[in-house]
KOLZAFI-422488 format. One record per residue (C-alpha): residue number from 0; residue in one letter; chain; x negated, y, z. Coordinates in steps of 0.2 Angstrom, whole numbers. Layout:
KOLZAFI-422488
  num  residu  chaine      u      v      w
  NUM       A       A      X      Y      Z
...
END
This chain:
KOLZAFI-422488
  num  residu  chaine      u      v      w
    0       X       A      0      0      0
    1       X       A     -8     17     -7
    2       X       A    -11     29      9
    3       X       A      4     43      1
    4       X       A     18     29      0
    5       X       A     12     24     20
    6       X       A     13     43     25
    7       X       A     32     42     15
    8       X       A     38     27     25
    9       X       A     30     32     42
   10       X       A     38     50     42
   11       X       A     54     45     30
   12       X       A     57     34     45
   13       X       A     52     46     60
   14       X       A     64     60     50
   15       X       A     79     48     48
   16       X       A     77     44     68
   17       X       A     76     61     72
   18       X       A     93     65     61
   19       X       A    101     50     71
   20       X       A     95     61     87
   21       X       A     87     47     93
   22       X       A     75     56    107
   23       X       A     57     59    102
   24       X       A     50     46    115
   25       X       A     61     32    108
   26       X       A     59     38     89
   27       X       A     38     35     91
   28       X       A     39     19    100
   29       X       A     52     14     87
   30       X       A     40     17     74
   31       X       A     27     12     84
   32       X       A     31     -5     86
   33       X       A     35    -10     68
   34       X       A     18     -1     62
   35       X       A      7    -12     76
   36       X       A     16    -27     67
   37       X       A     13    -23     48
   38       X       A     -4    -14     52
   39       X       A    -12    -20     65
   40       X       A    -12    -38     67
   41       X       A      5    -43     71
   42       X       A      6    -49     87
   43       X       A    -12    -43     89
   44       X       A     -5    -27     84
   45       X       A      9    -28     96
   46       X       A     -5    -34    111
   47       X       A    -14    -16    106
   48       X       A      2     -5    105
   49       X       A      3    -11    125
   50       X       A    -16     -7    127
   51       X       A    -15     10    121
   52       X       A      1     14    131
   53       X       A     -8     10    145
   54       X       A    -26     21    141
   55       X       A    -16     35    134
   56       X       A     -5     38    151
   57       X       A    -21     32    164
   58       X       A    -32     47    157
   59       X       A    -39     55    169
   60       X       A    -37     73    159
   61       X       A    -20     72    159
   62       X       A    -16     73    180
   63       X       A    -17     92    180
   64       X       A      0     94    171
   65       X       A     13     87    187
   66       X       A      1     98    197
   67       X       A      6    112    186
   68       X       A     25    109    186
   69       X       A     24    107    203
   70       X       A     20    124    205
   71       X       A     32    130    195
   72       X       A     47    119    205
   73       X       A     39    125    221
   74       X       A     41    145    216
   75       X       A     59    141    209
   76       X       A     67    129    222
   77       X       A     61    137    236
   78       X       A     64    154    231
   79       X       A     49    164    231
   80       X       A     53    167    215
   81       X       A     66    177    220
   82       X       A     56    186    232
   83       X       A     43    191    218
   84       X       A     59    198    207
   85       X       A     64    208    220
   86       X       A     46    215    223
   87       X       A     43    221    205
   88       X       A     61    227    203
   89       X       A     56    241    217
   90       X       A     39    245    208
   91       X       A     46    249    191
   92       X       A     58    265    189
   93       X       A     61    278    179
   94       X       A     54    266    165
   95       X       A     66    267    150
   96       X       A     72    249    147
   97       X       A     68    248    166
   98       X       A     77    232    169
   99       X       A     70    224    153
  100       X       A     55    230    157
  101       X       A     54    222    174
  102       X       A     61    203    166
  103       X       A     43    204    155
  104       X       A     33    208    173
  105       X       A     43    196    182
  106       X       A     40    185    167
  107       X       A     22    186    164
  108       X       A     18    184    184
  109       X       A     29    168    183
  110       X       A     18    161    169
  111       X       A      2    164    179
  112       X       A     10    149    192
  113       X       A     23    139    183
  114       X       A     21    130    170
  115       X       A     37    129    161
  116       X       A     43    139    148
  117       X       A     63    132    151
  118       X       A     64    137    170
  119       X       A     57    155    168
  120       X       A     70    159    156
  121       X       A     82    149    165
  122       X       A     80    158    183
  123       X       A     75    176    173
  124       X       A     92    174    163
  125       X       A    103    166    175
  126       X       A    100    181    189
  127       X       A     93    196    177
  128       X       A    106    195    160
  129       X       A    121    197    173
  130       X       A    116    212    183
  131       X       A    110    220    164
  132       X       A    126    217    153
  133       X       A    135    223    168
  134       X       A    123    240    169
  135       X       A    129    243    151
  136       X       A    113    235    143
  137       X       A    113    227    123
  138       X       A    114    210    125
  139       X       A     98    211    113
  140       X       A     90    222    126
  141       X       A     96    211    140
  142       X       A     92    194    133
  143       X       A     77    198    119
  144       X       A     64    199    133
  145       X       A     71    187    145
  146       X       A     69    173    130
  147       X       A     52    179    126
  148       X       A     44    180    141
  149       X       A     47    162    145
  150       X       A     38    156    129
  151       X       A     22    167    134
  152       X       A     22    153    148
  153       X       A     14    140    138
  154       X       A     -1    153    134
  155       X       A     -4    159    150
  156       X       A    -12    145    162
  157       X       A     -6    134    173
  158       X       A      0    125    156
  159       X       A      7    109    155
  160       X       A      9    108    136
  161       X       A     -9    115    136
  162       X       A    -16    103    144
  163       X       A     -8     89    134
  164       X       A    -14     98    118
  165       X       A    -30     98    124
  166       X       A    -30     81    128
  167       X       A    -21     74    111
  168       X       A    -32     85    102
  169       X       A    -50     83    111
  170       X       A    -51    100    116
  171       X       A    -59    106    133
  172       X       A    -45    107    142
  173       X       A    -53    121    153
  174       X       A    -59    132    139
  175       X       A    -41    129    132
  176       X       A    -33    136    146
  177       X       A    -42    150    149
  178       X       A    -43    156    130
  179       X       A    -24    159    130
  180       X       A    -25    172    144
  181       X       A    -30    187    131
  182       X       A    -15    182    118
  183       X       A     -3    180    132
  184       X       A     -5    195    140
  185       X       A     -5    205    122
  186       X       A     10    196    119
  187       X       A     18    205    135
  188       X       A      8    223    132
  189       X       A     17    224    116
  190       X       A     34    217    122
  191       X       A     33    231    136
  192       X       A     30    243    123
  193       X       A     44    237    111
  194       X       A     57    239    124
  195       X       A     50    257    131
  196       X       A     49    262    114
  197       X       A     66    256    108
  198       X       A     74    262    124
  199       X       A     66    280    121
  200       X       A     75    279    103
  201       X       A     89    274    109
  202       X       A     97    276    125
  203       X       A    111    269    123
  204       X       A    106    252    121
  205       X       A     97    253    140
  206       X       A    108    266    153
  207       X       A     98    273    165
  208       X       A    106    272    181
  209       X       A    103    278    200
  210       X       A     92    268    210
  211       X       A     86    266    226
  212       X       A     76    281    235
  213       X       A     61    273    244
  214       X       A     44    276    249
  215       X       A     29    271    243
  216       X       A     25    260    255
  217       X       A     42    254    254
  218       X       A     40    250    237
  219       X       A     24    245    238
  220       X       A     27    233    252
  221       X       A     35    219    244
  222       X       A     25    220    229
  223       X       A      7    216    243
  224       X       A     17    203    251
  225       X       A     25    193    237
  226       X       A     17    195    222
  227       X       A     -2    196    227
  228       X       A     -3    179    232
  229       X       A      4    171    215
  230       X       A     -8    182    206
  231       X       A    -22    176    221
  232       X       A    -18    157    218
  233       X       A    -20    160    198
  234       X       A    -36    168    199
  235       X       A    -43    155    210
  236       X       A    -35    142    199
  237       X       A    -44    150    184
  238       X       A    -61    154    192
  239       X       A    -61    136    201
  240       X       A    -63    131    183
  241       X       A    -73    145    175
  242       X       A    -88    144    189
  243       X       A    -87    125    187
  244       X       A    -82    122    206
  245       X       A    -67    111    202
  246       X       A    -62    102    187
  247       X       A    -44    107    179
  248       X       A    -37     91    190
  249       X       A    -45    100    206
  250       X       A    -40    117    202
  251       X       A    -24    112    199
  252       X       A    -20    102    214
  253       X       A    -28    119    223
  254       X       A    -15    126    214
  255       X       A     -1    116    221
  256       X       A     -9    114    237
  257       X       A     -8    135    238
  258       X       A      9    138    230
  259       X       A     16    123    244
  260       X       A      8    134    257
  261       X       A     13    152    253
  262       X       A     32    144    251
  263       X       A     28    137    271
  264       X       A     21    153    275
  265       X       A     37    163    270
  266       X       A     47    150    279
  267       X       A     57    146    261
  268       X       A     50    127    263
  269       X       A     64    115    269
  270       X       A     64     97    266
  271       X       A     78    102    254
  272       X       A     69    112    242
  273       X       A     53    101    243
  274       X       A     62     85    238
  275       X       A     70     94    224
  276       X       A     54    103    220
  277       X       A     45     84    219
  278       X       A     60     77    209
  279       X       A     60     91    195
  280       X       A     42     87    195
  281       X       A     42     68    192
  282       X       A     56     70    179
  283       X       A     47     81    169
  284       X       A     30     74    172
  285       X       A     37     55    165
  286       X       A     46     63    151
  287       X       A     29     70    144
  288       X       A     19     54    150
  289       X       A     33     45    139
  290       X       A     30     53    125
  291       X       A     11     50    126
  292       X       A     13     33    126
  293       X       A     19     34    109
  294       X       A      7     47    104
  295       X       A    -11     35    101
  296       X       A     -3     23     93
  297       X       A      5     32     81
  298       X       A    -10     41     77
  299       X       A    -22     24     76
  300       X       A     -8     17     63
  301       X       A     -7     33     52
  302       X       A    -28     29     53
  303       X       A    -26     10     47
  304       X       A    -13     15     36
  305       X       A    -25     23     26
  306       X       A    -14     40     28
  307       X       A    -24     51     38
  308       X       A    -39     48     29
  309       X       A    -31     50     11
  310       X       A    -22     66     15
  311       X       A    -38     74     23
  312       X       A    -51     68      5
  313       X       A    -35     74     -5
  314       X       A    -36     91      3
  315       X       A    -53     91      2
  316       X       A    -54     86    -14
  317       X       A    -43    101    -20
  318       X       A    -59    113    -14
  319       X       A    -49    124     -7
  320       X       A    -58    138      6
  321       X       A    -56    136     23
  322       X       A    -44    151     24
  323       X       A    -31    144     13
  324       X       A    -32    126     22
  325       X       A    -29    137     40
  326       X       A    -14    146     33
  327       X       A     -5    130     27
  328       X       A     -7    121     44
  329       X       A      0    139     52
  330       X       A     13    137     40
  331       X       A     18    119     42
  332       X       A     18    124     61
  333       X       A     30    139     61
  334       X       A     43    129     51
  335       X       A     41    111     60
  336       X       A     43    125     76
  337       X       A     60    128     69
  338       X       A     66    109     71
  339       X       A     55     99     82
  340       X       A     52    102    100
  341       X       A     33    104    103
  342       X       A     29     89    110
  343       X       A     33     80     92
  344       X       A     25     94     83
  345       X       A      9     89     94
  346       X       A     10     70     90
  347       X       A     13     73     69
  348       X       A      2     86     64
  349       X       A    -15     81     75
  350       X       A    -18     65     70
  351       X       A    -18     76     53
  352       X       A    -25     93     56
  353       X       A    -40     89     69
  354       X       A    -51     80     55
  355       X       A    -47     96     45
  356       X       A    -53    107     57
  357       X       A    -69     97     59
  358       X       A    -73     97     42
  359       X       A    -69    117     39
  360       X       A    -80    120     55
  361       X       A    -66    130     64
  362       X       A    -68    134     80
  363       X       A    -58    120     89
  364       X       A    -53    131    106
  365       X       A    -47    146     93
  366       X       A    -39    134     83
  367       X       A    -31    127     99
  368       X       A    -24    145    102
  369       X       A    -16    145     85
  370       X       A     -6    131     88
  371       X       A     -1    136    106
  372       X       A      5    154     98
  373       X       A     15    145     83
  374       X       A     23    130     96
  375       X       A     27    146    106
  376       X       A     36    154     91
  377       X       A     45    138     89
  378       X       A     54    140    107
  379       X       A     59    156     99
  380       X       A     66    153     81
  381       X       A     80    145     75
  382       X       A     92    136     73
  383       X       A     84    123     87
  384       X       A     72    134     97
  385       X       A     73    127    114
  386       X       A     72    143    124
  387       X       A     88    150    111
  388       X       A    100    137    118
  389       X       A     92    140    137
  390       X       A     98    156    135
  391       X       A    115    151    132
  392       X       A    118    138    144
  393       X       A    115    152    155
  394       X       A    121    167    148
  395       X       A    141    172    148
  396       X       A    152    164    138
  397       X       A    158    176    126
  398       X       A    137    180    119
  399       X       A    138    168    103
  400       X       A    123    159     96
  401       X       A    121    175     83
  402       X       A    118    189     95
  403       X       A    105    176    106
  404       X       A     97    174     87
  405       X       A     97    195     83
  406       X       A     91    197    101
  407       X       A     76    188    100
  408       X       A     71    193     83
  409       X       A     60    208     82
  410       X       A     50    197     97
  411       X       A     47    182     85
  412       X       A     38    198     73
  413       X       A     27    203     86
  414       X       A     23    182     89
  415       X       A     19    184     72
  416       X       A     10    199     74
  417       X       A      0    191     87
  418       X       A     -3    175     77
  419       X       A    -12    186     63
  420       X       A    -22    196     76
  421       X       A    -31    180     83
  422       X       A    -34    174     66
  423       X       A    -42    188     60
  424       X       A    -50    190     77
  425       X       A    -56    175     86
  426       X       A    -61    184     98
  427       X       A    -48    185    108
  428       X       A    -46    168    111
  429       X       A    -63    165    111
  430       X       A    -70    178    122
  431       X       A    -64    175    139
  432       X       A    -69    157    140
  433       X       A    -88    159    133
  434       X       A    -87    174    147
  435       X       A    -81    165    161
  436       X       A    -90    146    158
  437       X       A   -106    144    154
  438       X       A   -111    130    142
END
C-alpha cells in the first residue's frame, strides 16, 4: 500500500469517527487497534499498542499537568478566586471599558495559576457577564474579553496543554513554558488597549457608572493581600525552573503545594472544596492521560505505514523555502482549530509537522509558540471553538450563538496579529527562555 492511500484510510477513517462524534479518545484507540493489526504484526501489533499505552502515560514529563490543574481547582473551588476579582475590581476606575477591562486583569492573573482555559471563562463569565449586561454594557464588550482571556491561559504558564505539547512533540517542556509568557502577555496589552480604545469611541457600548469612594489603601489593600501571592507562587514556579532548582514536575508540585496553602491561610480550605478541587483534578488529568494513550501509537503506525515519511520527502521534494512550508502548517492549524479540539490537533499534525521542522532547521521552542497561539485561536473561532460554547452555557439565555461569534471577533484579529508578530520576530518567544535558563 503506497504511503498517500495509508494517509487516506487512516484519516478518512479518523474524519468519519469524528462525524459520528465518537470522542477523540475512543476515535484514536479505534483506529489504533485496527492499524497495530494490519501494520504492525498482528497480534504482535496488538501486544505493542498495550506497550506504548503504558510508556506513553508512565512518562515522567507528563506529571506536571494534574499539578497544574490542581492549581487551577484550588483557586476556583475554594474561592480565592473570587477574592482576587474583587481585589482588582477596586484598583481599576475611571478606565473606559472599566469592567471589561478588569475581566482581562482578572484573566491574565488567573492564567499565571490555573491551567485551564474552560474554568477561567467559566468563573469570569458566570460572575462578570451578569453584573456588565445589567450596567448597560454590549454584550460584545461584556463577553469579547471574558472569552479571550481564557484562551491566553494555555500561553501563560502553569499550562497543562503546554506541557503535553511539549511532551508529544520533544520539546523542553521548561523552555516551552516560559517562551509563552512574552506572547501571552501581548496578547492581554493589546486586548486592554482594544477595549479602552473602543470604549473612548464609543461610550455607549461601555456606561460609565458611579463607583465606590475609597482610599488608597483601601484599594490598595486587597490587591497586597489577594493578588500578590498568586503572582508570588508563579514567579517562584517559573524561576524554580529558570535557575534549574526544580524540574517542571518540582515546580509544579511547589505550585500546588503554595496555592493549597494560601487557600488554608485565607481559611477558604474546607474538606468540601478540597475534595471537589481533587475530583475536578483527576477528571481532567485522566481525560488527557486517555487521549495520550492513543497518541504514540498512532503516530508509530502513520511511521510503518510509510505516511509520515512519504508526506515529509514529498514536501521536500517540491523545494519549497522554509517560509512557505511554516505558513501551510500555520494554515492547516488555524482551520483544524476551527473543528477539532486541541488535544486532536496535537495527536494529527505532530507525527507530521516535527520532521518538517527538523529538516527546515526551525527553532523548535518558537515553533512550539506558534502552535500554542494558533490552538489558542481555535478556542476562539467558529463554529466549534470550545471557549464559544463556554460562554454560552453560562451566559443568559436570550445571547444567541451569533452575538458570542461577533463578540469575540476583532479578538481572533489581534490572535492573528500576534501570530504574525512571533513569526516575523522570534524573539519574543525565544528571548525569555535563553534569558532565564542557561544551556
Amino acid at each position: 500500500m503506497s504511503w498517500w492511500v495509508a494517509a487516506c484510510v487512516l484519516f478518512g477513517s479518523l474524519t468519519g469517527l469524528f462525524l459520528l462524534a465518537l470522542p477523540a479518545a475512543f476515535a484514536f484507540l479505534g483506529i489504533n487497534v485496527v492499524g497495530a493489526w494490519f501494520w504492525l504484526g498482528k497480534d504482535a501489533g496488538l501486544i505493542q499498542l498495550v506497550r506504548n499505552g503504558v510508556a506513553s502515560i508512565a512518562s515522567f514529563s507528563l506529571t506536571p499537568i494534574p499539578f497544574f490543574v490542581l492549581m487551577g481547582e484550588v483557586l476556583f473551588h475554594t474561592g480565592v478566586a473570587l477574592k482576587a476579582i474583587d481585589a482588582i475590581d477596586r484598583v481599576i476606575w475611571r478606565v473606559p471599558g472599566r469592567l471589561s477591562v478588569v475581566a482581562v486583569v482578572a484573566g491574565t492573573v488567573f492564567s499565571a495559576i490555573s491551567g485551564s482555559t474552560i474554568a477561567t471563562t467559566a468563573l469570569l463569565g458566570s460572575l462578570m457577564l451578569p453584573e456588565m449586561l445589567r450596567r448597560g454594557y454590549h454584550p460584545n464588550m461584556a463577553m469579547g474579553p471574558i472569552i479571550a482571556i481564557g484562551g491566553v491561559d494555555m500561553l501563560i504558564p502553569p499550562s497543562a496543554l503546554t506541557v503535553l505539547l511539549g511532551s508529544l512533540a520533544g520539546i523542553s517542556i521548561s523552555h516551552l513554558l516560559i517562551a509563552g509568557i512574552v506572547p501571552g502577555a501581548l496578547l492581554s496589552v493589546m486586548f486592554v488597549g482594544w477595549i479602552v480604545l473602543r470604549a473612548t469611541l464609543q461610550p455607549e457600548l461601555a456606561p460609565a457608572f458611579d463607583h465606590e469612594e475609597l482610599g488608597i489603601w483601601q484599594r490598595l489593600k486587597p490587591l497586597l493581600v489577594y493578588v500578590l501571592p498568586l503572582v508570588l507562587i508563579f514567579i517562584v514556579v517559573v524561576m524554580a525552573m529558570a535557575a534549574g532548582w526544580a524540574t517542571p514536575t518540582e515546580s509544579a508540585a511547589i505550585g500546588a503545594i503554595a496555592t493549597v496553602a494560601v487557600a488554608w491561610l485565607y481559611r477558604s480550605l474546607t474538606w468540601r472544596s478540597l475534595y471537589r478541587a481533587l475530583m475536578g483534578t483527576a477528571a481532567i488529568s485522566g481525560v488527557i492521560l486517555f487521549i495520550i494513550v492513543g497518541a504514540t501509537t498512532f503516530a508509530q503506525i502513520l511511521t510503518f505505514s510509510g505516511a509520515t515519511h512519504g508526506l515529509v520527502e514529498a514536501i521536500k521534494g517540491m523545494q519549497l523555502g522554509p517560509w512557505p512550508v511554516l505558513v501551510t502548517m500555520m494554515l492547516v492549524l488555524l482551520v483544524l482549530g476551527c473543528f477539532l479540539d486541541q488535544v486532536s490537533m496535537m495527536l494529527i499534525c505532530l507525527p507530521f509537522f516535527m520532521p518538517l521542522v527538523a529538516a527546515y532547521g526551525f527553532d523548535p521552542v518558537w515553533f512550539g509558540v506558534l502552535f500554542l497561539i494558533c490552538m489558542q485561536l481555535g478556542l476562539l473561532t467558529p463554529p466549534f471553538g470550545m471557549l464559544l460554547f463556554t460562554m454560552k452555557s453560562v451566559a443568559p439565555k436570550q445571547i444567541r450563538m451569533e452575538q458570542i461569534w461577533s463578540a469575540v471577533t476583532p479578538y481572533v484579529m489581534m490572535g492573528l496579529l500576534a501570530l504574525v508578530a512571533v513569526v516575523l520576530f522570534p524573539a519574543l518567544a525565544t528571548w525569555l527562555p535563553r534569558a532565564l535558563i542557561s544551556g
